[in-house]
Every structure is written in structure tokens, then in C-alpha cells.
N, C-alpha and C positions, 0 to 999 in steps of 0.2 A: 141385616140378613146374612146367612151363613152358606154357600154352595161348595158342597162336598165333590162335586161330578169332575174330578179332578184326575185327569188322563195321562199315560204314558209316563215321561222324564219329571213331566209337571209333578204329578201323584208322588213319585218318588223324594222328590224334591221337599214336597211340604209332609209327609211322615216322616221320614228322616229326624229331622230335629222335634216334632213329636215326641218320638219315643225315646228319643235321648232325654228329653224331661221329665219322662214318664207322666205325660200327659193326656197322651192318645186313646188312655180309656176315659175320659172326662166328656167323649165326644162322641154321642152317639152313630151307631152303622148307618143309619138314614135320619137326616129331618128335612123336616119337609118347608118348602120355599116360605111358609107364613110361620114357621116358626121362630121367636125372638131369638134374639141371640143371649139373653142372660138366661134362657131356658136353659140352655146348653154348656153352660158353665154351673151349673146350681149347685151350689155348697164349697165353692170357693169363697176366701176370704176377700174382703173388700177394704182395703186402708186408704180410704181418700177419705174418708172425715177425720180420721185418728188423727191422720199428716196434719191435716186442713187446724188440729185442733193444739197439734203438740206442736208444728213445726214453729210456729213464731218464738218458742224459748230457748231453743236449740240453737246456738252459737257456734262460729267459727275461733279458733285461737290462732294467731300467730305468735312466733316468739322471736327476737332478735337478740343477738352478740356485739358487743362492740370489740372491735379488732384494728390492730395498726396496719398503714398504707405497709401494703409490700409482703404482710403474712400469709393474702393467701397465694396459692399456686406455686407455693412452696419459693415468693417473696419473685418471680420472673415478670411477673406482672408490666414494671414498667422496662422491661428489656424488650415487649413484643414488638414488631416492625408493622409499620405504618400500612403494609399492606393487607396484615389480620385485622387492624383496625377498622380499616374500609371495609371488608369482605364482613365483619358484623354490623356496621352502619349500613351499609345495601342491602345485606339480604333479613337484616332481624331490625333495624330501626332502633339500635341500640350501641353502646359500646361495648369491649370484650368488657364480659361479666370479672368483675375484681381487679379492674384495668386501670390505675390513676394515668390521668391527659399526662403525656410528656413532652417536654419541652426539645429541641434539637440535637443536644447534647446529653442531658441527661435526666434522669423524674423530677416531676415537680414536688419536692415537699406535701406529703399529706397527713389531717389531723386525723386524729382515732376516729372510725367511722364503725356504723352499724351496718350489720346486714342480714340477711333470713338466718335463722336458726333449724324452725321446725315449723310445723303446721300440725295441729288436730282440731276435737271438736268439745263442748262443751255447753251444760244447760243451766239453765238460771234456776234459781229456789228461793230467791226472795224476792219481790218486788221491788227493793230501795236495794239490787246489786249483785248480790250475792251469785257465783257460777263456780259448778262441781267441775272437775275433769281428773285427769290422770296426773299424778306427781310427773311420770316419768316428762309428760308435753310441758310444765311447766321451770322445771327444777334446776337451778341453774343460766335461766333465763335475764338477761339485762333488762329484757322488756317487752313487755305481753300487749299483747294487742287485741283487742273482742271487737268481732262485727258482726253485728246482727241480723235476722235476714231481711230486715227494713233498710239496710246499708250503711246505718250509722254505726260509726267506728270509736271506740275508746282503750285508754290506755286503763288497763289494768293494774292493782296489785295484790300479790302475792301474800296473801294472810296465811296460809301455813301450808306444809308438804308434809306428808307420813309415806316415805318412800315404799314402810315393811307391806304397808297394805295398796298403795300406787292410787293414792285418792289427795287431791290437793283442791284448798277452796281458795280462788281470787276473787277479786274485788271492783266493780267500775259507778262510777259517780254517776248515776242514774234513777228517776224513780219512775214508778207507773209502769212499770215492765209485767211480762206476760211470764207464768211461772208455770210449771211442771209440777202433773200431781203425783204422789210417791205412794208405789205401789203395794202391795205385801204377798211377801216371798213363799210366804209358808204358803200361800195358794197357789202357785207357780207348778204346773204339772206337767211331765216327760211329756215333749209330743203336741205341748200346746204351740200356738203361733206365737210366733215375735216379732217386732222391728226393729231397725236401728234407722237412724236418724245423723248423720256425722254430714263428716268433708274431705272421705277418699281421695287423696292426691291432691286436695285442697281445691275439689269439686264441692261448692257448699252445698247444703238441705239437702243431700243427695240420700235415696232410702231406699233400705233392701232388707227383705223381710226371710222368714224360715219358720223352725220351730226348736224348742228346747231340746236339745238330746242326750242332757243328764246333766244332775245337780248334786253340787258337794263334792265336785272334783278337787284333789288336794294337789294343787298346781302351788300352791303358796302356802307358810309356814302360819299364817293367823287367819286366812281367808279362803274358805270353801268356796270354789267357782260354781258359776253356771256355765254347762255346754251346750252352743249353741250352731248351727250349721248357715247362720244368718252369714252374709257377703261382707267382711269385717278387715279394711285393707288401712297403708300408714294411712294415719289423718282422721279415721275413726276414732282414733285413742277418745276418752274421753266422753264420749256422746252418749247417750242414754240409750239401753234397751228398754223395749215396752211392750205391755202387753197389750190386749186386741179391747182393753177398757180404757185403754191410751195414759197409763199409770207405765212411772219408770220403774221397772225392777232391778236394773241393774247397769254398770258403767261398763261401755265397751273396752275391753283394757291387755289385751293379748289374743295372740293367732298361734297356731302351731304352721309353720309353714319352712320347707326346704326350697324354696324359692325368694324366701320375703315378700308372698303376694300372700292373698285367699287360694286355702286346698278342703274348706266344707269344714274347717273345725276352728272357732272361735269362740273367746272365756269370757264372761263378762260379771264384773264384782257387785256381788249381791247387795241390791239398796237397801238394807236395814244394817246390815254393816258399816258400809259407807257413810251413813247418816250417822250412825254414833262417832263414828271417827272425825265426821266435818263440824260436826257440833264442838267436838274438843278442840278441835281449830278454831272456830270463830271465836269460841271461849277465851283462848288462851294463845293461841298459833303453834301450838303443840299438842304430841300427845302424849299420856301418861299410860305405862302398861308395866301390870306386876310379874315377878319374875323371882325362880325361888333354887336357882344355879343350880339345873343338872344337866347332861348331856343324854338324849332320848333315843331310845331306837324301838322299831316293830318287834311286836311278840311272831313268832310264825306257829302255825298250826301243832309243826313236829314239836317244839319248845311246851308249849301250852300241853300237851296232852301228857309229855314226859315228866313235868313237874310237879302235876296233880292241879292247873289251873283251871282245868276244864277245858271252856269254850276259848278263841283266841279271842285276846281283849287284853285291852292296858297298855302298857307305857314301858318299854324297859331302859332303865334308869344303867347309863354303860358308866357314868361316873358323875359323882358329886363334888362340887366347887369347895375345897376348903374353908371355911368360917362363913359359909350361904347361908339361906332359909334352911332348905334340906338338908346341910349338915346338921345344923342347930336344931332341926328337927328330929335326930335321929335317921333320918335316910341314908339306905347303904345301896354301894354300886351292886345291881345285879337284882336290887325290888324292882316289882312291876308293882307300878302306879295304877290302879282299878277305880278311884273314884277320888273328885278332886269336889269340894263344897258341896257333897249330896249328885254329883254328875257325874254318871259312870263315862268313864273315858273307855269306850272302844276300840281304840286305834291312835297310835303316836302322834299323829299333829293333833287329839282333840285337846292333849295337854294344856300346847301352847299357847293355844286359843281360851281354854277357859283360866288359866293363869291369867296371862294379857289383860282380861277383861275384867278383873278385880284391884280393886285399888289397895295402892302401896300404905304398906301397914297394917290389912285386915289380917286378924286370925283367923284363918281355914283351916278346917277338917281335910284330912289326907287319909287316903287309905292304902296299902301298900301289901301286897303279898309274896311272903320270904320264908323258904325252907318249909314250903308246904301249909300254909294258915298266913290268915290276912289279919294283919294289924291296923288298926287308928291313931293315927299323929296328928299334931297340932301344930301348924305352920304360918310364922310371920310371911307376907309377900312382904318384900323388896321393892325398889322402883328399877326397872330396866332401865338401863343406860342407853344412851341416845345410840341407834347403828349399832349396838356390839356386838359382835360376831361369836359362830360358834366357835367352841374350843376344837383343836382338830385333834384330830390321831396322831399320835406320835408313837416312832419307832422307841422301844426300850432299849436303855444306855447297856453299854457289857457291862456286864456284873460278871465280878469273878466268881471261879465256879465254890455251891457251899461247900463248906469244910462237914469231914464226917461220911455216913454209910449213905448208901442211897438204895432204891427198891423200884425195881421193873415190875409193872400190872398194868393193864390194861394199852397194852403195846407202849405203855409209857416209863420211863427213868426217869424216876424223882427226887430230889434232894432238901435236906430241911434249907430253910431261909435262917439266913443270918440276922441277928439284930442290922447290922449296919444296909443288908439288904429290905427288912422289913422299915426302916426306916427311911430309905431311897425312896421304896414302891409306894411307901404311906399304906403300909397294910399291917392288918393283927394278926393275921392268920396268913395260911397258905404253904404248899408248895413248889419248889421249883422245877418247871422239865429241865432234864439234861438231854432225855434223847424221845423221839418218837417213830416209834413202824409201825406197820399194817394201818389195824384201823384210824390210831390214833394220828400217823402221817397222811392217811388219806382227808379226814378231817382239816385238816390246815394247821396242825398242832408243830410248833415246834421248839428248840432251845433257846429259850428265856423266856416261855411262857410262866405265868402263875397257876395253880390249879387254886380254887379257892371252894370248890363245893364238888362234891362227888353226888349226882341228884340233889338231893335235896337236904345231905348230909356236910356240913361244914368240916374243911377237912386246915390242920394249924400243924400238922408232922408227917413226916412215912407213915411211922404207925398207924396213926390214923386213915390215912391215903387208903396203905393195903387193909385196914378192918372196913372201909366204905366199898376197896373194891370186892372183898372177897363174897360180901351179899349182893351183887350182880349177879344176872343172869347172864353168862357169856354170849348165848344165844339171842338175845336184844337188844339194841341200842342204847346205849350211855351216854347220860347229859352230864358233862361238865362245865362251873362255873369258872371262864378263864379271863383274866387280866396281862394284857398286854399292854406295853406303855400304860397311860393313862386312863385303859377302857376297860371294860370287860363285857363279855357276850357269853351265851350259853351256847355251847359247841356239841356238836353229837355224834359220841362213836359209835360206827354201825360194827356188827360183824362180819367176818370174810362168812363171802358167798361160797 
């Protein structure tokens, strides 16, 4: 029974955190003394059978390091005085944590010991072992530890890690085990209920529930998140999100937080994802992912509408890899990538994602649109290299200045490229700034840029430079294709206001 008749400091007292939950309309103005109390909660979610149904496959992880007597505490350990020793034997029932017993005079010799690493959580998916969690909880680890919430305890191993995606499968000698069913994402809608199931702080089977609050967050380079507002602290890593059919949809696996607690926004990686990546693990304890050397960047809206691309979409390709896929395919720095095997790519991480996910050796269809009209290529993928990183930005070396006339337009001084320059930059065209004002200095344009396309016009001398710029309209905005260092971007001069 529920009594509301709730007076003075008291009344205050229990509204108060009411409506900091925003709970207090859930609660009618009057009920009356026979009415139930699940009357007055009606259409809240109820997770005691979900728990009841999922919690026995949902595991704890620990992880341990083995380390030499004296590493840690920065190696002071056996210099503490017998009096801190005591004062943790009395009041904790323990000795100083990373303290080897000393002897009178000096430490006793000790052998390489273990000791905590980390703690998260993780769920089982096959009955004879098999448990998902986070690369990051395991990677690294000397030695893993799974307890279950029956209390039986095993050592783990380590059948593979894919750091790109933060999904790793281990292993424990067990059968008869109680498994998680997997859920599907594509039904997964903004606003639905979720759970999670982990070991906050290394609080085991501990649950706390929310709702999605958007999906296909590009938090990661091959894997679109779920956002989720679910209570998601260290020691979750790992543990299954779920829906209210008590199917996992997804691995708890990052927090945005300026604290390193829970601040209402938590990511978790989508299980049909995950599941392709754990299968290549158990396959093989690796993963394979294609890869066709360019370096990516976003189209922006101003870019797209200036070049005749239309809508924003694609991929802009700032440089190609020497002797790659996309060299060998014909790709040049400054195509935007519009569809990759029949999938329109929208937006620059769908790239890397639908590459990745094609195996090394397939000929795919590329589509690519350059100087106004989209072209069809034909592309070997490549196998990606374990970890390889992107290529970065680099500043351009001095070049001496070119030899010969030069020509001021569009607030810019330009000069032809030398062979021995266009050899440097590994270009066929182009050319060079010597100076930039107005619009072209407010742009970020400056000496030793490349000009390489005046719109959508390829520009290989001045002459040509001044006949691209002189069909300008000085009155509008000017896209130029520019190479710097290694990269190039489309840049755009506006006009003085």
C-alpha cells in the first residue's frame, strides 16, 4: 500500500528526489488506501525475469601480471618501517599491499609474483566455454580468470583479440554452461529499454538499465556504436547489453566521461558486428580485413554543392598509397569515393567499414567522382596489416622557388613546378603558391601549397591557372584542389565582404 498524506519537511523530503528522476508524474494526485501499488507504477518496465533469465551467463573477468619483488611502489616496498606494517595488519587484516616480509637488516629475496591487473565483465555463447568481452579487459594479460555467478572459478585462455574493433573471445574448460541468446540489431530502436549486466568496481551481476539514445555513432573507425544512457562504470567493459526479449545486442565497451565515472552517455558494440569478428577468432585467433591504401577525409556540404556532387556523400580520398589497390586502380588524390561493391558510402568511416569487411583478393567495383562526372574502377583489396596505422600529415620539405614567370589571381602567386619539383611532390600536374592575400590567405592557403584543380578544372601551368581563374565569378566562392605535404583537401575562397 502506497500513503501519499505526506506532511511539512517530510513532503518535501520525498518529492525532492522524485522529480530529480523525473518520476513524480508516474504517481497519481490521490490513490486511495485499497489501491495496489503496481496500479501506480503501470507501464514501467519490469527486468526481474530478464535478470532471472540472462544473469547466470554473464561472467566476471579478472586479469593478472606477473611482476618482480620491488617493482612496485616505485621498488620502496621493502624499505617501509615496521610501524606501517602493523598499522595495515590492525586496521585492514593484511600486509602493505606490494610489501615483500623483511628481514632486519635488509628484503627478503623475492620470486616474480602475480598480482591484479584489471577487472571487467563478460558473457558466455557457447556451452563447452566459449566468453565475449572487450580486447581492451583482456590484451595483454598474463592471466585471466572467469567466475561465474555460481562461484566457480577458472583460468581462461586467450583465443584471440581485435584490438580495431575492442572484441576479444577467451576460453575456459567447462561444459553444460548456460549461454546468451543474440539478439538482432537492425530491430533495436531510439528510445527502446536496455540492460546491462557487468561488475562495476568489480561489484559482480550488478544491473542497471536505460534506453538507446542513438545508433551508428562513429566513435570508432570500423564500428558504428550504440548510445546508450544505461549506468556503464570501469568493470562493465565487456558485459552484454540487452534488450527487454533478454537477447544481447551489444558489448558494453566505452563511456564518455570527464571524471572516469558514469555522466548518462555510454557506447556499446553492436552484436552482429561482434559476432562476425568472434567467429574469425575462434576460426583462426585472428582477423582478416581488406584494405585498398588511401587516406580518407569528410566531404562538407560547402565542398559538395561547389563541385557539382550534389547531395553530401562519399569519401574524400586526401592521398593514395604508392603501388596500393587504388593506385593500381587508377585512384587519384582529391576522388570522392560514392560507392564501394554496389554500397553507397555516405559518409567517410562507411569506407572503412565496407573495405574491412571484404576479403583480401576480391575484385570490387569502385566508383569514384573527379572533375565533375563519376567514374567505375575495378579494385583488388589487399590484406590489411596487423595495427597499421594511418599515414599522417606531413609538413612540405622547402622547395626552391620555380624557376621562370609567375601570375597573381585569385589573391594568389603562382609558379610552374619544376620537373625535379613535380617529382618530389609525385604529381603530374599542378601549380605552385608563392604568395597568398585576401581571400586566398584567409582560406589557410599559403607558400608551398600545390594548386591542382581550379573547380573542377585541372590546372598543370599559370596559363592554365589564369584561363580556370579568369571563368570565375569573382562574386562567389572558389574551390580549389590543394596538396600539401602529402595530402590534399578542397579549400574554398570566399569573397571580400
Amino acid at each position: 500500500m502506497v500513503n501519499l498524506n505526506i506532511k511539512g519537511a517530510a513532503a518535501a523530503a520525498w518529492a525532492a528526489p522524485l522529480l530529480a528522476v523525473g518520476l513524480l508524474t508516474a504517481w497519481p494526485a490521490t490513490v486511495s488506501a485499497q489501491q495496489p501499488v503496481a496500479a501506480s507504477v503501470r507501464g514501467l518496465p519490469d527486468f526481474t525475469d530478464l535478470v532471472e533469465q540472462v544473469g547466470p551467463a554473464v561472467v566476471n573477468i579478472r586479469t593478472l601480471e606477473r611482476v618482480r619483488a620491488g617493482s612496485g611502489a616505485g621498488g620502496m616496498g621493502g624499505q617501509m618501517d615496521e610501524e606501517m606494517q602493523e598499522f595495515f595488519r590492525r586496521f585492514f587484516g593484511m600486509p602493505l599491499p606490494n610489501t615483500p616480509r623483511q628481514g632486519p637488516n635488509r628484503p627478503t629475496p623475492q620470486p616474480e609474483r602475480e598480482q591484479p591487473r584489471g577487472v571487467g565483465s563478460g558473457f558466455i555463447v557457447s556451452s563447452d566455454g566459449y566468453v565475449m568481452t572487450n580486447a581492451h579487459v583482456v590484451d595483454g594479460a598474463d592471466e585471466v580468470i572467469v567466475t561465474l555467478p555460481d562461484k566457480r572459478e577458472f583460468k581462461a585462455k586467450i583465443v584471440g583479440v581485435d584490438k580495431r574493433t575492442d572484441v576479444a573471445v577467451v576460453k575456459i574448460d567447462a561444459a553444460g554452461l548456460p549461454i546468451v541468446k543474440i539478439g538482432d540489431v537492425n530491430r533495436l530502436r531510439v528510445g527502446e529499454w536496455v540492460v546491462a549486466i557487468g561488475s562495476p568496481f568489480g561489484l559482480e551481476s550488478s544491473v542497471t538499465a536505460g534506453i538507446v539514445s542513438a545508433k551508428q555513432r562513429d566513435t570508432g573507425d570500423y564500428l558504428p556504436l550504440i548510445q546508450t544512457d544505461v549506468a556503464v562504470n570501469p568493470g562493465n567493459s565487456g558485459g552484454p547489453l540487452l534488450n527487454m526479449r533478454g537477447e544481447v545486442v551489444g558489448i558494453n565497451s566505452q563511456i564518455y566521461s570527464r571524471s572516469g565515472g558514469y555522466m548518462g552517455i555510454s557506447f556499446a558494440i553492436p552484436i552482429d558486428e561482434a559476432m562476425r569478428v568472434s567467429e574469425q577468432l575462434r576460426a583462426t585467433g585472428r582477423v582478416t580485413r581488406g584494405r585498398i591504401g588511401v587516406q580518407i577525409d569528410q566531404v562538407t556540404k560547402e565542398v559538395a554543392e561547389s563541385i557539382g556532387l550534389g547531395k553530401t556523400q562519399g569519401a574524400l580520398v586526401r592521398s593514395v598509397e604508392p603501388g596500393s589497390p587504388a593506385d593500381k586502380a587508377g585512384v587519384e588524390a582529391g576522388d570522392i569515393i560514392t560507392r564501394f561493391e554496389g554500397r553507397a558510402i555516405e559518409k567517410a568511416s562507411d569506407l572503412p567499414r565496407a573495405v574491412g569487411s571484404v576479403k583480401p583478393g576480391t575484385r570490387s567495383a569502385i566508383t569514384v567522382f573527379r572533375r565533375g562526372a563519376s567514374r567505375d574502377l575495378t579494385i583488388t583489396v589487399a590484406e590489411m596489416e596487423p595495427d597499421k596505422s594511418a599515414s599522417r600529415a606531413v609538413e612540405p620539405p622547402e622547395a626552391p622557388k620555380a624557376a621562370g614567370a609567375s601570375v597573381q589571381a585569385l589573391g594568389l602567386t603562382v609558379s610552374n613546378l619544376t620537373d625535379a619539383q613535380r617529382k618530389e611532390l609525385k604529381v603530374k600536374r599542378g601549380v605552385r603558391v608563392e604568395a597568398a592575400v585576401e581571400g586566398a590567405a584567409r582560406a589557410g592557403l599559403r607558400e608551398g601549397d600545390v594548386i591542382l584543380a581550379v573547380g573542377n578544372t585541372e590546372v598543370s601551368s599559370i596559363r592554365e591557372f589564369e584561363a580556370a581563374a579568369a571563368k570565375t565569378d569573382r562574386n562567389k566562392s572558389v574551390t580549389l584542389l590543394v596538396l600539401r605535404g602529402e595530402l590534399v583537401q578542397y579549400v574554398i575562397v570566399r569573397p571580400a565582404r
